[in-house]
Biopython code that builds the backbone (N, CA, C, O; Angstrom):
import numpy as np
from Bio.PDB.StructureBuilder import StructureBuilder

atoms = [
    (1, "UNK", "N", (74.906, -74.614, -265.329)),
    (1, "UNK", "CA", (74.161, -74.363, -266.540)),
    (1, "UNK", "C", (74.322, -75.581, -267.432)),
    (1, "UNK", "O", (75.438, -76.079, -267.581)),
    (2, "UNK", "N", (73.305, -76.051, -267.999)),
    (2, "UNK", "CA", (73.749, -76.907, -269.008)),
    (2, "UNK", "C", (72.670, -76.826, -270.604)),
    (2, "UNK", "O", (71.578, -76.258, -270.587)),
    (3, "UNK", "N", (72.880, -77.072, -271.072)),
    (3, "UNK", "CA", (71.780, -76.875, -272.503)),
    (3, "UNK", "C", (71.056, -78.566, -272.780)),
    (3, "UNK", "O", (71.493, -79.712, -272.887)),
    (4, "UNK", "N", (69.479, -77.759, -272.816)),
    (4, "UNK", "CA", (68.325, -78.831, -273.032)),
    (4, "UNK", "C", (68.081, -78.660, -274.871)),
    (4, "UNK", "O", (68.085, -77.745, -275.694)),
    (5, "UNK", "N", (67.934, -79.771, -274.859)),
    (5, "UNK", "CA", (67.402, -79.757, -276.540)),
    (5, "UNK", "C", (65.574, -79.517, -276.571)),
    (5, "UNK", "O", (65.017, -80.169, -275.688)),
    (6, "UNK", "N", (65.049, -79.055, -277.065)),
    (6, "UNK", "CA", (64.433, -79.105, -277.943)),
    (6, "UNK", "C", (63.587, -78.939, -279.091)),
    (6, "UNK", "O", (64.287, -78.468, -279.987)),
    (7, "UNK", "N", (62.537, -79.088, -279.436)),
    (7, "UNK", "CA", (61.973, -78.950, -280.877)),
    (7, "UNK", "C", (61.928, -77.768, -281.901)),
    (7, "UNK", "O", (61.686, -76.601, -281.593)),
    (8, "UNK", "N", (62.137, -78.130, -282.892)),
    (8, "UNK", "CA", (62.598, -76.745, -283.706)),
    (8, "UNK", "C", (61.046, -75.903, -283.512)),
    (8, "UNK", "O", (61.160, -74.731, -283.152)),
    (9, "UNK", "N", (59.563, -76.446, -283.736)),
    (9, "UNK", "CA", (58.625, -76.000, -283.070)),
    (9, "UNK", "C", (58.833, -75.083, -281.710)),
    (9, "UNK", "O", (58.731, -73.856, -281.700)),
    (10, "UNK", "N", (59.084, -75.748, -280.786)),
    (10, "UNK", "CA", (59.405, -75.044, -279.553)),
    (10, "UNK", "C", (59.934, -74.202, -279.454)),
    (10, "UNK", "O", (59.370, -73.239, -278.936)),
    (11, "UNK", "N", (61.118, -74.102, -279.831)),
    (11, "UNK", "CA", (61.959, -72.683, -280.444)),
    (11, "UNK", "C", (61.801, -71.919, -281.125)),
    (11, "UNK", "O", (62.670, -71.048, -281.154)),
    (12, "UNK", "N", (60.680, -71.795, -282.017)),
    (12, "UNK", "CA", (60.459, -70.995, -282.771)),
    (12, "UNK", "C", (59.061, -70.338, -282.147)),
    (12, "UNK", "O", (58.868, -69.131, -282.297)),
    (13, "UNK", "N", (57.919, -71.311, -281.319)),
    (13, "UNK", "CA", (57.236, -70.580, -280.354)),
    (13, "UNK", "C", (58.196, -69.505, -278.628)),
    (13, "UNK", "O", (57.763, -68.759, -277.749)),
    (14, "UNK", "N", (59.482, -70.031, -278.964)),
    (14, "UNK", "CA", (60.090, -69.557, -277.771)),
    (14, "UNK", "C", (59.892, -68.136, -278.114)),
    (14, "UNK", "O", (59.191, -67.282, -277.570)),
    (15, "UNK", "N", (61.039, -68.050, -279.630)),
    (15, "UNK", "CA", (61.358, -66.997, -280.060)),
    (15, "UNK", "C", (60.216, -65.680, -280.106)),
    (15, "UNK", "O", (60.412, -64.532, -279.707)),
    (16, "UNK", "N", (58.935, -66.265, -280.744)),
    (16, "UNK", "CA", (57.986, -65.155, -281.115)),
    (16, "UNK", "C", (57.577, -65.064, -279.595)),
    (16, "UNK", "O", (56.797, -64.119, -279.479)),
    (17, "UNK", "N", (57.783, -65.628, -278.493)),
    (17, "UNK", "CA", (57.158, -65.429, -277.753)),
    (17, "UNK", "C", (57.951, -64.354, -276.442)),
    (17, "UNK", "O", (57.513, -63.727, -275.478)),
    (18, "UNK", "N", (59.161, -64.546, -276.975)),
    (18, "UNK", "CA", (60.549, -63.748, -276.399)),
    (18, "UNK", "C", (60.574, -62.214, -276.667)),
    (18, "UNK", "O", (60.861, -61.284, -275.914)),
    (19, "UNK", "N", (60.146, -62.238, -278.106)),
    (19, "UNK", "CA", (60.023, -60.843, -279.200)),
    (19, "UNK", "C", (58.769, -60.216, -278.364)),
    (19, "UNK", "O", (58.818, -59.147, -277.757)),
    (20, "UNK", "N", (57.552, -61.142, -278.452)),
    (20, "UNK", "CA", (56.220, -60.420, -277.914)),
    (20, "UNK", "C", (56.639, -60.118, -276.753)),
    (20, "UNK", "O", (56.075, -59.049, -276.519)),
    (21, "UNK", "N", (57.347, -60.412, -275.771)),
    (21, "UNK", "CA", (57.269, -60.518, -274.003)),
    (21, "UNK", "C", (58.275, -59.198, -273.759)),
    (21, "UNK", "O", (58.206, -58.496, -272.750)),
    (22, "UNK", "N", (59.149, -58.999, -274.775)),
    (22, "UNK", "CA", (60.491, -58.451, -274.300)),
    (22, "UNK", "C", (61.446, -59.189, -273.719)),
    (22, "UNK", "O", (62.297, -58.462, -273.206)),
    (23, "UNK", "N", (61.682, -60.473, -273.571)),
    (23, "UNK", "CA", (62.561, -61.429, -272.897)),
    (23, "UNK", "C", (63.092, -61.660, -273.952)),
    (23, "UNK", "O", (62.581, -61.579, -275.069)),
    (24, "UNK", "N", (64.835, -62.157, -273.497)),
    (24, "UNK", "CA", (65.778, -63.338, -274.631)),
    (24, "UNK", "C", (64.581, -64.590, -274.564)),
    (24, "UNK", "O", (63.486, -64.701, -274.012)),
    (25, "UNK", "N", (65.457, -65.486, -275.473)),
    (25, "UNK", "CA", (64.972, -66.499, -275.293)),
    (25, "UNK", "C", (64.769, -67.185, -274.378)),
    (25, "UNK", "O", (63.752, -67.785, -274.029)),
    (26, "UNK", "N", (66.145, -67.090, -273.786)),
    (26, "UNK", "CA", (66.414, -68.510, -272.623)),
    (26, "UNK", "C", (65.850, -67.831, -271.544)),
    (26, "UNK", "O", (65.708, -68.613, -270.603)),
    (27, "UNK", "N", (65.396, -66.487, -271.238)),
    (27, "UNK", "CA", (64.446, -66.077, -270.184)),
    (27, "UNK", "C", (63.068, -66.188, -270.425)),
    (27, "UNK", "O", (62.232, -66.195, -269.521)),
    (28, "UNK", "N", (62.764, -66.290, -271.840)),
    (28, "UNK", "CA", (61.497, -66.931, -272.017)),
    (28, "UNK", "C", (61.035, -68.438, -271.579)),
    (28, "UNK", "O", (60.051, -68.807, -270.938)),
    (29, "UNK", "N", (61.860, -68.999, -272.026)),
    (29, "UNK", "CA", (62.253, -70.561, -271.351)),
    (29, "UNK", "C", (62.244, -70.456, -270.343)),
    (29, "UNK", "O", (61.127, -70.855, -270.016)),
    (30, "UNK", "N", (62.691, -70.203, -269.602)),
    (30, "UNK", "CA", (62.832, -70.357, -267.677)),
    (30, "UNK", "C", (61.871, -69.731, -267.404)),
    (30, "UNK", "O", (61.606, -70.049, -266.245)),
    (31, "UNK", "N", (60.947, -68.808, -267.853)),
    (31, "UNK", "CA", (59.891, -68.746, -267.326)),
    (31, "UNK", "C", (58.355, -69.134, -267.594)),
    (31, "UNK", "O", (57.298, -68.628, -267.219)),
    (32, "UNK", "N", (58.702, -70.351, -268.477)),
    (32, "UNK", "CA", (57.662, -70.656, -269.038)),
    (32, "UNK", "C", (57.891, -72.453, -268.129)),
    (32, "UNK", "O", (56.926, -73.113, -267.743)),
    (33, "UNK", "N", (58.856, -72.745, -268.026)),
    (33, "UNK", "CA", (59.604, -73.919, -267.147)),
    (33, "UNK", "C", (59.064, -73.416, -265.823)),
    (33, "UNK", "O", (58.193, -74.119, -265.311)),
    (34, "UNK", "N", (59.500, -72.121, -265.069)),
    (34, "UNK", "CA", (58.857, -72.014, -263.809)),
    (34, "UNK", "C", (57.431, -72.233, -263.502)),
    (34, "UNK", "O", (56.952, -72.829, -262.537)),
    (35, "UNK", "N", (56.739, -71.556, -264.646)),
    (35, "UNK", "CA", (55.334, -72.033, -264.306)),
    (35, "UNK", "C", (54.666, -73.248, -264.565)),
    (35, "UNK", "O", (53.563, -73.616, -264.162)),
    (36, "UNK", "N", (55.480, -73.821, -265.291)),
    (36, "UNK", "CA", (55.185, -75.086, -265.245)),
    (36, "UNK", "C", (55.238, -76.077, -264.822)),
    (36, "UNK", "O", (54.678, -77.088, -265.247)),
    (37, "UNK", "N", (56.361, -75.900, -263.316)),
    (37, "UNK", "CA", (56.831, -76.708, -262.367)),
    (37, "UNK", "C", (55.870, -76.091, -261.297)),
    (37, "UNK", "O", (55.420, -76.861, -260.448)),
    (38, "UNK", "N", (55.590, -75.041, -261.270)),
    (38, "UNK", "CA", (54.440, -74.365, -260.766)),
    (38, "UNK", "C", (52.925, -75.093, -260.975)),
    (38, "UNK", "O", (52.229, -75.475, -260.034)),
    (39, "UNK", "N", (52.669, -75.172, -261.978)),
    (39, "UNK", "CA", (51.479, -75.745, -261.978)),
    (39, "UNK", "C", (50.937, -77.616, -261.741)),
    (39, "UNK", "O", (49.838, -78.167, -261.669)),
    (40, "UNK", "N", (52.200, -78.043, -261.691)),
    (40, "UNK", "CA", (52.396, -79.725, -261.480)),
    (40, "UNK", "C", (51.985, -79.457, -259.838)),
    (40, "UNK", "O", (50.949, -79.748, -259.241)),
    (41, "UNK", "N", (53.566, -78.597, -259.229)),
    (41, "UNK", "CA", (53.248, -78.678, -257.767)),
    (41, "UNK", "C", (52.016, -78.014, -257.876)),
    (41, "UNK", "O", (51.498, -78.788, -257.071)),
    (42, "UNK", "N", (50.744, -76.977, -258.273)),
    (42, "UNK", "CA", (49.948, -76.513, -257.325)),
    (42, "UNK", "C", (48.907, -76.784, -258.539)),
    (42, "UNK", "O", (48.564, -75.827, -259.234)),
    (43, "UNK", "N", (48.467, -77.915, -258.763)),
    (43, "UNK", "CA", (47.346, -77.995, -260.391)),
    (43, "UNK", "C", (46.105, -77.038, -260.095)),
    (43, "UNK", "O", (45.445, -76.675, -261.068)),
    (44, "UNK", "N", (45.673, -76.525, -258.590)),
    (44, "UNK", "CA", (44.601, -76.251, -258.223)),
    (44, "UNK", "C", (44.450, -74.664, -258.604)),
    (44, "UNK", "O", (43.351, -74.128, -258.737)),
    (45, "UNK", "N", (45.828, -73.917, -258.778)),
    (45, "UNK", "CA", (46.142, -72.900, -259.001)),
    (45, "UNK", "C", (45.898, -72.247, -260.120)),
    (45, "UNK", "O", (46.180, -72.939, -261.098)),
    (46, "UNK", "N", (45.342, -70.819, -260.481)),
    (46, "UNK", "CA", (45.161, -70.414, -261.716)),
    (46, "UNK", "C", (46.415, -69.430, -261.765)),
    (46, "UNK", "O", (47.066, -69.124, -260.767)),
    (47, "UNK", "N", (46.642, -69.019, -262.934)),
    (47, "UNK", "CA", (48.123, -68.199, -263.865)),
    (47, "UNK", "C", (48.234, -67.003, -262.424)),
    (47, "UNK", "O", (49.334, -66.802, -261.908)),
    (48, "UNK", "N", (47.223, -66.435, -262.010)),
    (48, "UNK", "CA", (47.448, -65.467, -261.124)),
    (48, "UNK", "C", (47.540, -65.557, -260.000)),
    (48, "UNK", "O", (47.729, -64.589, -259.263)),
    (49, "UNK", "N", (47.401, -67.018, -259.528)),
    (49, "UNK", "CA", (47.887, -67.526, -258.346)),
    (49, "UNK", "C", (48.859, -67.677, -258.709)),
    (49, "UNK", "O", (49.670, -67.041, -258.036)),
    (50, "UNK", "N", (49.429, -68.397, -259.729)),
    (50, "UNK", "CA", (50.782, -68.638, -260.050)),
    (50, "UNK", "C", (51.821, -67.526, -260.070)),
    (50, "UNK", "O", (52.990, -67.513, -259.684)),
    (51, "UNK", "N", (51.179, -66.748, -260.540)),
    (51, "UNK", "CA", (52.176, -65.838, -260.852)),
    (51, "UNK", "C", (52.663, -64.981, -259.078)),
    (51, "UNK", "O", (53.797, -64.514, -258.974)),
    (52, "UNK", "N", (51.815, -64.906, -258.039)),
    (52, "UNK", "CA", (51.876, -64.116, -257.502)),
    (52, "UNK", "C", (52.674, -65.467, -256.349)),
    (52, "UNK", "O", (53.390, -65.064, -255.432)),
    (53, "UNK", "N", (52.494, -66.686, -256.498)),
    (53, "UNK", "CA", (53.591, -67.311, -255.878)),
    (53, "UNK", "C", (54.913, -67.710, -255.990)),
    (53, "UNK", "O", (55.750, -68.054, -255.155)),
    (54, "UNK", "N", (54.935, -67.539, -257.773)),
    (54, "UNK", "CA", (56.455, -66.778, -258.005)),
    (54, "UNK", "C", (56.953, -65.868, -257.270)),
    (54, "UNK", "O", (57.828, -66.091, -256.434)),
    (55, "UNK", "N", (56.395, -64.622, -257.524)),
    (55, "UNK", "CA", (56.881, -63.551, -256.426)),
    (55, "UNK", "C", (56.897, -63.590, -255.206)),
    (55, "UNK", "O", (57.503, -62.680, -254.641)),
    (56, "UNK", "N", (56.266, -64.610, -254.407)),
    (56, "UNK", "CA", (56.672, -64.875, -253.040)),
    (56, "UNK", "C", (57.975, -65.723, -252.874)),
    (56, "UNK", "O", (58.740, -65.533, -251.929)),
    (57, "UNK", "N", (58.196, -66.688, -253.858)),
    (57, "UNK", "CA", (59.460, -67.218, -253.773)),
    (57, "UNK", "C", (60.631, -66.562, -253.787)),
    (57, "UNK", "O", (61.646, -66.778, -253.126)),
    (58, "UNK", "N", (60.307, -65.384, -254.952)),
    (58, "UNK", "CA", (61.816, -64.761, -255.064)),
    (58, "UNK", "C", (61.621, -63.763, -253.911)),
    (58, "UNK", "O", (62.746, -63.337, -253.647)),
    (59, "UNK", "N", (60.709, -63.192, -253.101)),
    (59, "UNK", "CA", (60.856, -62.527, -251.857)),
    (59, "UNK", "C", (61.892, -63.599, -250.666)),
    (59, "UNK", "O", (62.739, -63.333, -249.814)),
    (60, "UNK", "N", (61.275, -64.854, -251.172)),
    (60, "UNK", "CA", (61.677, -65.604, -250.324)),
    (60, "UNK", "C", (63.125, -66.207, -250.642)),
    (60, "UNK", "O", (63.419, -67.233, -250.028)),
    (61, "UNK", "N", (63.983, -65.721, -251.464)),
    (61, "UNK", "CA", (65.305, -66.209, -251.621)),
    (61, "UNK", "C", (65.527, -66.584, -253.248)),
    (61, "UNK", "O", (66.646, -66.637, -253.758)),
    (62, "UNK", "N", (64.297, -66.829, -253.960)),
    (62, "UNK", "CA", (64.475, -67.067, -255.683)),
    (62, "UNK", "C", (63.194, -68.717, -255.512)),
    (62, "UNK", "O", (62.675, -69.109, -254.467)),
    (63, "UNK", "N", (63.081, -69.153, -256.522)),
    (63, "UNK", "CA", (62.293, -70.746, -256.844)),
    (63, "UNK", "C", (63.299, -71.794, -256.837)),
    (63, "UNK", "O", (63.644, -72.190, -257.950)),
    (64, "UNK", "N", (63.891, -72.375, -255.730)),
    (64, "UNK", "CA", (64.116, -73.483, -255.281)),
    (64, "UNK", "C", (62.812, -74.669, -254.744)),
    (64, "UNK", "O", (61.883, -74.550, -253.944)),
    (65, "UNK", "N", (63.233, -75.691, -255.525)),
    (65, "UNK", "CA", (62.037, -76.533, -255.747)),
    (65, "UNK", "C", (61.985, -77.263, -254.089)),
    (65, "UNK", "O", (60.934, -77.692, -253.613)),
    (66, "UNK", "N", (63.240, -77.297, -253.398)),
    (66, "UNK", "CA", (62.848, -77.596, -251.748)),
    (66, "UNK", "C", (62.293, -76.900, -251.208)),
    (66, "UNK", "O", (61.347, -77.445, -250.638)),
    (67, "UNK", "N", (62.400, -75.177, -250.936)),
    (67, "UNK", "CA", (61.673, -73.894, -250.459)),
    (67, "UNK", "C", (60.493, -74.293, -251.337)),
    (67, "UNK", "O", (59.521, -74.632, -250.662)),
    (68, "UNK", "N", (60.334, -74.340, -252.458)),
    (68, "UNK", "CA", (59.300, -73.636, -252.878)),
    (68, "UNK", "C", (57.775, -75.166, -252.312)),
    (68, "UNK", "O", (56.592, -74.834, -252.239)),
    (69, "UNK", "N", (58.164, -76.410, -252.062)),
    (69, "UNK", "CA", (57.131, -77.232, -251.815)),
    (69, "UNK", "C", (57.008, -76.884, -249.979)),
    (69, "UNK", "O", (56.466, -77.744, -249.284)),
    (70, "UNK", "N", (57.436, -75.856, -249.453)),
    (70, "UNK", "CA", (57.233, -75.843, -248.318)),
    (70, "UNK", "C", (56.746, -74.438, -248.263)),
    (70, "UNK", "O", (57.147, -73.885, -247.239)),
    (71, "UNK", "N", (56.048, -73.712, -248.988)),
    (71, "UNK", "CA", (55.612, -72.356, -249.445)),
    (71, "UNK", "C", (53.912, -73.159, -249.298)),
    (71, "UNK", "O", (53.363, -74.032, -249.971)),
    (72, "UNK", "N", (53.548, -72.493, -248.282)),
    (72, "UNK", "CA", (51.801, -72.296, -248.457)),
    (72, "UNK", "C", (51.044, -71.757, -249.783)),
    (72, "UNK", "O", (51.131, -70.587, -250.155)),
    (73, "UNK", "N", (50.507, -72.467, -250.259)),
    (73, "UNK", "CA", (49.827, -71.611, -251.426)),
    (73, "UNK", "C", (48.572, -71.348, -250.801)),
    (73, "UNK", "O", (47.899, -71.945, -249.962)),
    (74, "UNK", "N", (48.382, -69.763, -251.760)),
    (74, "UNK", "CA", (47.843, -69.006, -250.832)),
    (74, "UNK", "C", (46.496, -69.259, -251.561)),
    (74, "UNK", "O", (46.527, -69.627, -252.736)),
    (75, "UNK", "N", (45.118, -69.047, -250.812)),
    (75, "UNK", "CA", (43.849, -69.821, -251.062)),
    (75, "UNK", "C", (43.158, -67.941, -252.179)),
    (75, "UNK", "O", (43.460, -66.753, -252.059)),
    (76, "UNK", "N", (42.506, -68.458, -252.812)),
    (76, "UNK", "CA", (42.034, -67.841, -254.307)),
    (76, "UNK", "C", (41.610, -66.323, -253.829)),
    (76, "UNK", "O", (40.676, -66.232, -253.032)),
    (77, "UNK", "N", (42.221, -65.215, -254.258)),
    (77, "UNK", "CA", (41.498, -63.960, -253.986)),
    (77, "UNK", "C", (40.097, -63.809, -254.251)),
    (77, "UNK", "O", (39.752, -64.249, -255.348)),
    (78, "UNK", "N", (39.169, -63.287, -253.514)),
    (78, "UNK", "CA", (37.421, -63.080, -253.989)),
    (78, "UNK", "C", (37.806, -62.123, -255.545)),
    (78, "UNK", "O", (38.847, -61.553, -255.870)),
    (79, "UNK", "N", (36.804, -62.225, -256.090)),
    (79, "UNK", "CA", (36.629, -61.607, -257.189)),
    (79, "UNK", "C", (36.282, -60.267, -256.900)),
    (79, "UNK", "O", (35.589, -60.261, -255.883)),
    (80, "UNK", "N", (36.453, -59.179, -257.330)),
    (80, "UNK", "CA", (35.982, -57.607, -257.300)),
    (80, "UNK", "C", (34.553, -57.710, -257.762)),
    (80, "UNK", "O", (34.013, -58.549, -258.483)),
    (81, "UNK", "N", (34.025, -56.518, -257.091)),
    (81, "UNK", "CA", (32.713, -56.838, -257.317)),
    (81, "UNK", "C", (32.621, -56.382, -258.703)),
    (81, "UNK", "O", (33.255, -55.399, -259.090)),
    (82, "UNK", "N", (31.523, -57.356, -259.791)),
    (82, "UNK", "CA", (31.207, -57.144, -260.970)),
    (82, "UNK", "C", (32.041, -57.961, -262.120)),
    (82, "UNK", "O", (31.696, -58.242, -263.268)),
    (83, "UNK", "N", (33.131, -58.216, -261.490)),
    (83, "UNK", "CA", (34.076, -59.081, -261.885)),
    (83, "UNK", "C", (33.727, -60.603, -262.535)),
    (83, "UNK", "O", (33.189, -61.366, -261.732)),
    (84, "UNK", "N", (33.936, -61.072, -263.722)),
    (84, "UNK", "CA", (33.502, -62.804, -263.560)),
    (84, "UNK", "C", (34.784, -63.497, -263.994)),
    (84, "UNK", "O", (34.847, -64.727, -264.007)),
]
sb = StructureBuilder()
sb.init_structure("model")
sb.init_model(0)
sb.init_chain("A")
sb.init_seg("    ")
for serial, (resi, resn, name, xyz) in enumerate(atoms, 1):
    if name == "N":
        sb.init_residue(resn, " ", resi, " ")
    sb.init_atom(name, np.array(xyz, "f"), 0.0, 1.0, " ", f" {name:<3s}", serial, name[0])
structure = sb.get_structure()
């Protein structure tokens, strides 16, 4: 574990965003960090791809950034019909 600094901004979007989510902070943080290491490795990916390859990681042992660049991302669900 070690502690990252930063912006009193940032922290104070952490916070309201911790309160809205039901998360502490620092679980707001790590999961706002996961998807964002998420979206570097997979830019092609939208939040619900993202999100649902989170959950294949932690099926798959948790988000280790060696496992996780050897994780197929999985190609875009069709839309439901009526759906846009």
């Amino acid at each position: 574990m070690g502690i990252v600094k930063i912006s009193d901004g940032m922290h104070e979007n952490l916070r309201t965003a911790s309160v809205a989510l039901s998360r502490s902070i620092n679980a707001q943080a790590e999961h706002w960090m996961r998807l964002g290491m998420l979206a570097e490795l997979y830019p092609d990916l939208d939040h619900r791809e993202l999100s649902r390859l989170l959950i294949r990681a932690e099926q798959q042992g948790g988000l280790d950034i060696g496992r996780l660049c050897a994780l197929p991302a999985e190609p875009p669900l069709p839309h439901a019909a009526g759906e846009n």
